[in-house]
C-alpha angles and dihedrals in degrees: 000000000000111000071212084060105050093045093061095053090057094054086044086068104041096045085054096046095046091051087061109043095043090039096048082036098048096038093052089057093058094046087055097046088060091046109264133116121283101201098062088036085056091044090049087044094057096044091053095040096062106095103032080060089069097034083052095044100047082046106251134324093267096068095049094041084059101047091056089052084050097049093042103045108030090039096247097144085167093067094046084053102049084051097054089053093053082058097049088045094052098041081056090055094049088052097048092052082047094059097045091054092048084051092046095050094034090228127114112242117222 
């Protein structure tokens, strides 16, 4: 495989998991400073964050929307494959990030 390639599934996976960790963190912050409580307000963060996480990690919906074309039309499976691992990658960050803050909060996240 690319070195290129597997760099970007790692960061993939970082840029995923950091999305989820700073925006349920940060946004925790600022439920506390107007007087809720942080801990549901991490737990809501989290849930709604999800998806932007990935949208955020494969680099926005355009890009992948383009690779597909590209892999579709111009019979480029390869291209259709490596962006449904950047997907997988990044769904596996979120969920990661998912599991730390149920672990942090000590409350199961449905």
């Amino acid at each position: 495989m690319e070195e290129r390639f597997i760099s970007t599934l790692v960061q993939c996976y970082f840029i995923a998991f950091g999305v989820m960790i700073g925006g349920s963190l940060i946004g925790s912050i600022g439920a506390f400073a107007v007087g809720e409580a942080p801990f549901t307000q991490i737990s809501r963060i989290a849930k709604s964050l999800r998806i932007w996480a990935i949208v955020a990690a494969i680099g926005g919906t355009f890009d992948a929307i383009y690779s597909f074309e590209r892999g579709f039309f111009e019979g480029s499976t390869i291209d259709i494959v490596k962006q449904i691992i950047f997907i997988i990658t990044a769904m596996g960050g979120a969920q990661t990030a998912l599991l730390i803050i149920e672990w942090l909060i000590q409350e199961e996240i449905q």
